[in-house]
C-alpha positions as CSV (number, residue, x, y, z in Angstrom):
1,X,10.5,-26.9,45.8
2,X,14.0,-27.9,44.9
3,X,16.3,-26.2,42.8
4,X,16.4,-29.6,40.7
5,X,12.9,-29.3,40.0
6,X,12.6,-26.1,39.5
7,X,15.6,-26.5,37.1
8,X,13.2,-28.8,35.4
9,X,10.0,-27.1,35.5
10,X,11.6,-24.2,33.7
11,X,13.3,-26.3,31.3
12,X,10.1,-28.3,30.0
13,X,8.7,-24.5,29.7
14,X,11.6,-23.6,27.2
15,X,11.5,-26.7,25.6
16,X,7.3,-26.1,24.9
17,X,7.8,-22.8,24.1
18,X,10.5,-23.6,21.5
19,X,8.6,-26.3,19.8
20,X,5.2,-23.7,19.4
21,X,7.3,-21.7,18.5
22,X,8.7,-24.0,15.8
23,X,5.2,-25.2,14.9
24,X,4.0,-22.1,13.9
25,X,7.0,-20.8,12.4
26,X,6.7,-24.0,10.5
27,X,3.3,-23.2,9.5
28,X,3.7,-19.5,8.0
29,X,6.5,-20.8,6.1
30,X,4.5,-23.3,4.4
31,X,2.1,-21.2,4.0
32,X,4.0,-18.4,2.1
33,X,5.8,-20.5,0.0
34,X,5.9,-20.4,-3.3
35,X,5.6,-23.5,-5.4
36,X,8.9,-24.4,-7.3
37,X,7.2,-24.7,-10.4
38,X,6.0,-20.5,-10.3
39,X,9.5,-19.8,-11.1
40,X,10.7,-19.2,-14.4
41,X,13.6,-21.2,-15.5
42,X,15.9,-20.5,-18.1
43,X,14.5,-23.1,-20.4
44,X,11.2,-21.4,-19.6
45,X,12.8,-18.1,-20.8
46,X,14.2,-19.2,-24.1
47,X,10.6,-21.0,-25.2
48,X,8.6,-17.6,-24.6
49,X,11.4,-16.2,-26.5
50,X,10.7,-19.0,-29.8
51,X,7.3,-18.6,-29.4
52,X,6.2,-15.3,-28.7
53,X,6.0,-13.1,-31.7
54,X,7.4,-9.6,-30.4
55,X,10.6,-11.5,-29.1
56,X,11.4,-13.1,-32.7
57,X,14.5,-11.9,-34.3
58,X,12.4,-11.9,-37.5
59,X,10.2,-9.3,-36.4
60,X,10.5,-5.7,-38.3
61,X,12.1,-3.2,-36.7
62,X,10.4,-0.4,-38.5
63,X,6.9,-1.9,-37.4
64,X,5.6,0.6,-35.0
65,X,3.8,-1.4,-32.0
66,X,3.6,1.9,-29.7
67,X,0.2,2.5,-31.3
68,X,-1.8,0.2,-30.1
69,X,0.5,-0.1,-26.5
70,X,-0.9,0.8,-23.4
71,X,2.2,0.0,-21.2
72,X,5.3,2.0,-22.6
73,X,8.3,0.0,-23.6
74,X,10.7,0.5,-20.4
75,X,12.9,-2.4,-19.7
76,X,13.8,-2.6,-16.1
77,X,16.4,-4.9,-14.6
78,X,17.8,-5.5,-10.9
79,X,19.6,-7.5,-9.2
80,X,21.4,-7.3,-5.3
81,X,24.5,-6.0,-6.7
82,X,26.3,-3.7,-9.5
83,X,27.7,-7.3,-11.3
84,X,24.9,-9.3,-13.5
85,X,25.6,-12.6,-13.2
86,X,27.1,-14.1,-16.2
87,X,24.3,-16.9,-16.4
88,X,21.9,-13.5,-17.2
89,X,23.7,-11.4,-19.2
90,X,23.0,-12.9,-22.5
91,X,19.4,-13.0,-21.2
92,X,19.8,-9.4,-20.1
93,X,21.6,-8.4,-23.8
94,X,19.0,-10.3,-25.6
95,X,16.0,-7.9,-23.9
96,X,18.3,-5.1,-24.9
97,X,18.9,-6.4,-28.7
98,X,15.5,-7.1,-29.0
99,X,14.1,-3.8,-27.6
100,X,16.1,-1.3,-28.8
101,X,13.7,1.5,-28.3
């Protein structure tokens, strides 16, 4: 066997191993998406925040909801780094404002 065709045996091997491999990658990754639409959007964010009753300003603050609560009121936030975004920290201060306890 020449080197030429061994040259292109072991080519057409790389080149099917990199297109399986491509398929499948392919594959899982559709597979494991997630469907734009499953993401909330900021116009998402400020409708709950119309329409749900425990996120209106107008509800009392002296109304004590812990009573009937089976999840205590902790508000946890993260993000990659020390510095919120600026898009989220109204968002963020809103949660807060409307939470206070």
């Amino acid at each position: 066997m020449s080197r030429r065709t061994l040259a292109f045996v072991l080519l057409s091997l790389l080149a099917l191993f990199l297109l399986g491999a491509f398929a499948v990658l392919s594959a899982v990754s559709w597979y494991l998406a997630i469907h734009p639409a499953a993401y909330l959007t900021e116009p998402d964010l400020f409708a709950i925040q119309r329409h749900d009753p425990l996120l209106n300003h107008n509800h009392s603050a002296t109304h004590s909801a812990t009573e009937n609560e089976k999840v205590p009121r902790i508000l946890h936030q993260t993000w990659r780094s020390e510095v919120l975004p600026e898009r989220w920290r109204q968002v963020s201060q809103g949660c807060k404002d409307l939470m206070p306890d």
